[in-house]
Every structure is written in structure tokens, then in C-alpha cells.
C-alpha positions as a printed NumPy array, in Angstrom:
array([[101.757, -13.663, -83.29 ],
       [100.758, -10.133, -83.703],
       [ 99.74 ,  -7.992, -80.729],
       [ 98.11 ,  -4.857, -81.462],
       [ 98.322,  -2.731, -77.577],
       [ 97.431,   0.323, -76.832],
       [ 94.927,   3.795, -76.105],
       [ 92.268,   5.976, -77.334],
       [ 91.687,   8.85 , -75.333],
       [ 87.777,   9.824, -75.786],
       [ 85.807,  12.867, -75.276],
       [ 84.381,  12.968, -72.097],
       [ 81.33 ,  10.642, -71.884],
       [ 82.265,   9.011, -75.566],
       [ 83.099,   5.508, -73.445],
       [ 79.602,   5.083, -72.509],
       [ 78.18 ,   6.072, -76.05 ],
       [ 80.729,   3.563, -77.638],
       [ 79.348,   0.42 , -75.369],
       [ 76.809,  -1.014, -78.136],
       [ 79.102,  -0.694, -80.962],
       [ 82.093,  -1.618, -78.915],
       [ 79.849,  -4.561, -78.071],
       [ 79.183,  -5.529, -81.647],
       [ 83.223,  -4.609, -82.897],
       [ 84.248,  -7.293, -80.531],
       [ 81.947, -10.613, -81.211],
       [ 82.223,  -9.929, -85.003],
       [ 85.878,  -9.281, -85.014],
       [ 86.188, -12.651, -82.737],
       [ 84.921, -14.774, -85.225],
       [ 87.739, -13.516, -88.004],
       [ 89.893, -16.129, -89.543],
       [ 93.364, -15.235, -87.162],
       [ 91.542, -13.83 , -84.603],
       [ 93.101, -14.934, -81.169],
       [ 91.75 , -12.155, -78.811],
       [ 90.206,  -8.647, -78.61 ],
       [ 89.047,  -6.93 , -75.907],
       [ 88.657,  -2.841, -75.039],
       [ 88.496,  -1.942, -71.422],
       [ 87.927,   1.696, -69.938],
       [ 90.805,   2.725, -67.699],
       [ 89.511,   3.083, -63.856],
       [ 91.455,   5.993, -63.064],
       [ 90.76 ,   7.952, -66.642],
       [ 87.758,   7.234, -67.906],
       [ 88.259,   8.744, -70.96 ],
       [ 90.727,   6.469, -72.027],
       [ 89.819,   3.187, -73.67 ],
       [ 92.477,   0.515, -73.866],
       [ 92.773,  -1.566, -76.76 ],
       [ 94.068,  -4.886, -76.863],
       [ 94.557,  -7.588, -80.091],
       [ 96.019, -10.698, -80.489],
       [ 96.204, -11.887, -84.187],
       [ 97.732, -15.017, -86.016],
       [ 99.928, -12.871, -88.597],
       [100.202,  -9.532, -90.012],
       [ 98.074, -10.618, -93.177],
       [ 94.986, -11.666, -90.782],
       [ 95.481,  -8.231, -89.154],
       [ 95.392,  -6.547, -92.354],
       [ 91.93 ,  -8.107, -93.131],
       [ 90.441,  -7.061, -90.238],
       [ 91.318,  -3.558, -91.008],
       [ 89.242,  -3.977, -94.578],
       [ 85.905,  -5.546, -92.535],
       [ 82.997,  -3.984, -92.946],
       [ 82.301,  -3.936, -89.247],
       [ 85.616,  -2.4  , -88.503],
       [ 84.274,   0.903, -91.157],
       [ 80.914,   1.017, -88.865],
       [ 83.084,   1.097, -85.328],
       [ 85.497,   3.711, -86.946],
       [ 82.172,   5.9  , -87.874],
       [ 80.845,   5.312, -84.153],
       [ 84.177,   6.251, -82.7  ],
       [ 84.488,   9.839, -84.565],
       [ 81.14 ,  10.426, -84.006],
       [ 81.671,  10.023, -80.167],
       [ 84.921,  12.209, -80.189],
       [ 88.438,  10.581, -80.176],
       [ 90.886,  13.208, -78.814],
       [ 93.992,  11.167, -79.371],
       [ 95.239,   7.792, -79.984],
       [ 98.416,   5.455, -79.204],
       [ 98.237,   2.108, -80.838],
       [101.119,  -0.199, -81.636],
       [101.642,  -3.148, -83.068],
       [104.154,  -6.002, -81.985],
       [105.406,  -9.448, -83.401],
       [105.896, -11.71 , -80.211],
       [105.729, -15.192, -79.504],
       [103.17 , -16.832, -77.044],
       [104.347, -15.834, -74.067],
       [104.61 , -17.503, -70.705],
       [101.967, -17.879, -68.475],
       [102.533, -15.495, -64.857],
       [ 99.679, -18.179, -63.176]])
């Protein structure tokens, strides 16, 4: 499994702009073949920072997901809003254990 983790640190008041795209980034990218989860959340103490985080079958399902055509309409929302700097990583892990 692929896990994609990580921040985008936003112009201030870019978060709340982003919400309908953000919106539309996640159900569409849900329903791509390797898709396992995606989420973004807005930090609680910074809320100019958006956390990102992906779960993907393999590297190759990743690499299609980079090539949607929603993924070119959320990168054109996010630089219109104002991205100030970004830390994203990618990791090969297993499945985990469950904490619960």
C-alpha cells in the first residue's frame, strides 16, 4: 500500500475558498480504480494548513490519479487560492494494525 501524508500551507482564508473543489477532488478521486482513502482536513490550531492524507493500492494507481482530469481542475483551484508551501510524502507500508 501506498500512503501519500502530509501539508499544504494556504494563504490566509484559501481553506474556506478550497471547500467546493476540495469537496468535488475527494468523491471523484474515491471512485479511482486503487483508491483506498482520501481525505483533507484543516489543522485546528493553523488554519492555514490543510492536511493531506492518501491511501492507494500501488504506486501505478497513484500515478493515474496524478494524470485525472479532476486532479488538473483541483491543482488550478489550489494556485488560484494561494499555496504558500507544501510537504507531501509518499510511503510504501503495509496495512497496519488497528489502535481500537
Amino acid at each position: 500500500m501506498i500512503q501519500v501524508i502530509g501539508t499544504v500551507k494556504l494563504a490566509p482564508g484559501a481553506y474556506a475558498k478550497l471547500i467546493p473543489a476540495a469537496q468535488t477532488m475527494i468523491s471523484e478521486t474515491l471512485k479511482e480504480d486503487g483508491c483506498i482513502r482520501y481525505a483533507f482536513s484543516q489543522d485546528i490550531v493553523d488554519p492555514t494548513i490543510m492536511h493531506i492524507a492518501e491511501a492507494w493500492r500501488d504506486v501505478a494507481a497513484l500515478m493515474v490519479h496524478g494524470k485525472a482530469p479532476h486532479m488538473a481542475v483541483w491543482r488550478a483551484a489550489v494556485g488560484e487560492a494561494g499555496v504558500e508551501g507544501r510537504d507531501l510524502r509518499m510511503y510504501d507500508t503495509d496495512e497496519g494494525k488497528s489502535l481500537g
